[in-house]
C-alpha positions in Angstrom: -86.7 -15.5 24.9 -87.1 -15.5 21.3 -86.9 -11.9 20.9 -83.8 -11.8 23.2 -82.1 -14.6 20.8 -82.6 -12.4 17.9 -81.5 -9.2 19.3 -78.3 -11.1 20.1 -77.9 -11.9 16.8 -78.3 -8.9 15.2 -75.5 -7.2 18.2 -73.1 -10.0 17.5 -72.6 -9.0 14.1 -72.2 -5.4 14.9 -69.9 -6.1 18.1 -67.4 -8.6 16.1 -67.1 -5.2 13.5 -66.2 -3.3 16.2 -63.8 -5.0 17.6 -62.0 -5.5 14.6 -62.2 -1.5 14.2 -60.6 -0.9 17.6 -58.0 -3.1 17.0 -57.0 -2.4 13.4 -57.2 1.0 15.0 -54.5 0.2 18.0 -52.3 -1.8 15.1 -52.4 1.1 12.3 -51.6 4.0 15.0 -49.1 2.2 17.3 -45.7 3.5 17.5 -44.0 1.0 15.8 -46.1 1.2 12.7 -45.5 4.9 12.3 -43.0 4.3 9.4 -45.4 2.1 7.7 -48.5 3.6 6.5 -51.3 0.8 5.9 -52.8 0.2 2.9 -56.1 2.5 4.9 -54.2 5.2 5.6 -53.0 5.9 2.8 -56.3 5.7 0.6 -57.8 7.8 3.5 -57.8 11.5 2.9 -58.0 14.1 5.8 -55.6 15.7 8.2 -52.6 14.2 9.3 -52.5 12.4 12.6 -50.8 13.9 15.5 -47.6 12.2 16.8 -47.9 10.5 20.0 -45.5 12.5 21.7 -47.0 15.3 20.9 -50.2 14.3 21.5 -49.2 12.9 25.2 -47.4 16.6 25.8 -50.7 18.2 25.1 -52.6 16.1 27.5 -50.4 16.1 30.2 -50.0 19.8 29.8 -54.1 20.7 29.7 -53.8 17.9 32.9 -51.5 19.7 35.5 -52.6 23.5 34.1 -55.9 23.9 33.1 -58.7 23.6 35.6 -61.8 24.9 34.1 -64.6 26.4 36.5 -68.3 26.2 36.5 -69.0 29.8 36.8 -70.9 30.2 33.5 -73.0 26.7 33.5 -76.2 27.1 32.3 -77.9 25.5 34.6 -81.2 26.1 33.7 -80.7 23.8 30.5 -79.1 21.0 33.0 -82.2 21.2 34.8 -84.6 21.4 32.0 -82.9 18.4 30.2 -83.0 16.5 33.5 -87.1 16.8 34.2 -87.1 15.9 30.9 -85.5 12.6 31.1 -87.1 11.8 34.1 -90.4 12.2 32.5 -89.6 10.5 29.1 -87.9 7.5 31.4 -91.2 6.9 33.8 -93.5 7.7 30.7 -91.7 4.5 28.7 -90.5 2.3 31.5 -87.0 2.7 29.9 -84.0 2.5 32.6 -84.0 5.8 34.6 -81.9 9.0 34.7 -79.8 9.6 38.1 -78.0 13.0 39.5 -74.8 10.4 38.6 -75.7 11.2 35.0 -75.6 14.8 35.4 -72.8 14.8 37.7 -70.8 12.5 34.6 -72.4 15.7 32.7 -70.5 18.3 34.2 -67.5 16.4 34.3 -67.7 15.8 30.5 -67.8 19.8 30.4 -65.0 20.1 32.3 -62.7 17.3 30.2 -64.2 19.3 27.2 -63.0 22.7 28.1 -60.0 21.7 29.5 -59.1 20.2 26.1 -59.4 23.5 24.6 -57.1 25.2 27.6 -60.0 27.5 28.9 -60.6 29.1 32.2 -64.1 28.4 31.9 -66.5 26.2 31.3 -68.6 27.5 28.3 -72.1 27.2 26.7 -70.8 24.7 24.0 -69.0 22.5 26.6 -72.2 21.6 28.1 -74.1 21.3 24.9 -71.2 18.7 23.8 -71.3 17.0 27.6 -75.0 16.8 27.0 -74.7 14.8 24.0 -72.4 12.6 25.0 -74.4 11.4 28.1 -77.6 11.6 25.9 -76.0 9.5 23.4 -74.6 6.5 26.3 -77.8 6.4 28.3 -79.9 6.1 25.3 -77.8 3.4 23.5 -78.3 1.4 26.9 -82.5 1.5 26.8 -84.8 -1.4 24.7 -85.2 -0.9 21.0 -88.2 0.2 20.9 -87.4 3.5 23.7 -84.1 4.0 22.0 -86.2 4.7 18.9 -88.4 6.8 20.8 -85.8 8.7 22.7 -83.7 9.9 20.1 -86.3 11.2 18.2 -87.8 13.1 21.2 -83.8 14.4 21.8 -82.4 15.0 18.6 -82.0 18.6 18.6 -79.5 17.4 21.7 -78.4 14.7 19.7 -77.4 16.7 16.9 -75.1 19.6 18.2 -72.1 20.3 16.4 -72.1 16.6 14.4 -70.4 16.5 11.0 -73.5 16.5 8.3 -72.2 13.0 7.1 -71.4 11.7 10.5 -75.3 12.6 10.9 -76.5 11.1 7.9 -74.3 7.9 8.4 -75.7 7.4 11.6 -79.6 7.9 10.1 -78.4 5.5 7.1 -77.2 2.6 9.2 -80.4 2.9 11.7 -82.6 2.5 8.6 -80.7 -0.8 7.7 -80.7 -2.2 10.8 -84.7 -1.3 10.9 -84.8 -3.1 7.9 -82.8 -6.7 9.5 -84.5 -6.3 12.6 -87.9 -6.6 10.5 -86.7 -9.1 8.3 -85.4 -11.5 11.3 -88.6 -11.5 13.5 -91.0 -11.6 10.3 -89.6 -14.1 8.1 -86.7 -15.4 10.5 -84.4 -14.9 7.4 -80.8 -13.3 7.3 -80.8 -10.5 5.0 -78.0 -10.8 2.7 -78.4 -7.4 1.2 -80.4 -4.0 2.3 -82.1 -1.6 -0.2 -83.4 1.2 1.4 -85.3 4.0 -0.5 -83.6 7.4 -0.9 -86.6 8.8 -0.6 -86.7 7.9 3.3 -83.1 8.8 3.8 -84.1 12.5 2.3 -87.0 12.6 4.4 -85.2 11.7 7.8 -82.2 14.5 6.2 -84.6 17.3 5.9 -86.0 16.9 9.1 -82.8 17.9 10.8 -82.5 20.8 7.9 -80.3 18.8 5.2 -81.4 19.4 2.0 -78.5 18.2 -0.4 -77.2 14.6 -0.1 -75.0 14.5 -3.1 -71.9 14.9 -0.6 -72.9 12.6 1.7 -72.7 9.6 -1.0 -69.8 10.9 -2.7 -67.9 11.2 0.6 -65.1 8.5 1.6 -67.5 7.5 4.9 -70.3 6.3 2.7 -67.7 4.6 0.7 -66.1 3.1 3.5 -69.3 1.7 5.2 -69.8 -0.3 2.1 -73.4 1.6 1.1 -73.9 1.9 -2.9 -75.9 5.0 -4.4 -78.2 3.6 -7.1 -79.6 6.8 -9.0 -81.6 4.9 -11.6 -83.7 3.0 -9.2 -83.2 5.8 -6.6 -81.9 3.1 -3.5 -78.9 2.7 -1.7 -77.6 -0.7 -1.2 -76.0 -2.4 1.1 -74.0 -6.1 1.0 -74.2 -7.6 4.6 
């Protein structure tokens, strides 16, 4: 019970900032608002959104026109990736992987390739499928097989993600190590989070990422609040 309490904690905090990100979201982009760029976008550099118009052309055209087929699935991967869960799943006790899963798979493939307007479904649209359902079913297993899993799947995990999207990810899973730890040793509320650069670097150059400097100069670190501290060779972060 206790360890349910606290794992409720720590969520709630994590939930209430993403709702406010999905609604900020709905607000900023919403027709209406188009005229009036918020105070985000316009300290946000990167490519210009699509209008909505066109946007809702696009998908209604890749609906009605393109219908992708399966004829160059590599199926041996499916089914390699599948034995695989299944074994990882009754190895930890985690929840288990269904044929639903890799039926959502293939249908991720499809939506994938049919985004891009092709005939067929191709290697990387089951690579990006894969990663997807990897990355749901995972999220929904106990903290300490989540840990476990994405380790043991991380060359999945990892396809085609953005170096800082990566390293963001690995940054905020040290943190929340670090609250999780705090909470059910000390029962306290960690108002800020130092973690060593050293273990960032070491989880970076596992995955072959050797320069960092980037990463903490890049608007995402920035916007997720973290603070690069060369002189005493942390990164901080105000909770």
């Amino acid at each position: 019970k206790q360890w349910y309490q606290r794992r409720v904690a720590i969520t709630a905090g994590i939930d209430e900032r993403m709702a406010r990100f999905v609604t900020g979201s709905h607000m900023r982009h919403h027709p209406a608002n188009a005229s009036h760029p918020t105070e985000d976008q316009d300290t946000v550099s990167g490519p210009k959104p699509v209008p909505q118009t066109l946007l809702k052309k696009y998908i209604m055209y890749a609906r009605t026109t393109v219908l992708p087929k399966l004829h160059y699935v590599d199926q041996d991967k499916i089914a390699a990736l599948y034995a695989e869960l299944r074994r990882e799943s009754m190895a930890t006790g985690s929840i288990p992987i269904t044929v639903r899963h890799i039926e959502s798979m293939i249908r991720l493939a499809e939506a994938h390739a049919r985004l891009h307007l092709r005939d067929h479904v191709r290697e990387d649209d089951i690579n990006i499928a894969i990663r997807i359902m990897l990355e749901s079913f995972i999220d929904t297993q106990k903290f300490s097989v989540m840990k476990n899993m994405r380790h043991t799947f991380a060359k999945y995990l990892s396809y085609k993600k953005d170096n800082n999207e990566l390293l963001m990810f690995i940054l905020k899973q040290l943190a929340k190590d670090q609250v999780v730890y705090s909470r059910s040793r000390f029962g306290d509320d960690l108002q800020n989070v130092e973690i060593p650069v050293d273990e960032l670097e070491e989880k970076a150059r596992q995955i072959n990422i050797h320069n960092l400097q980037p990463f903490y100069e890049s608007d995402l670190f920035i916007q997720n609040r973290f603070i690069h501290d060369k002189k005493k060779k942390t990164i901080l972060l105000t909770l």
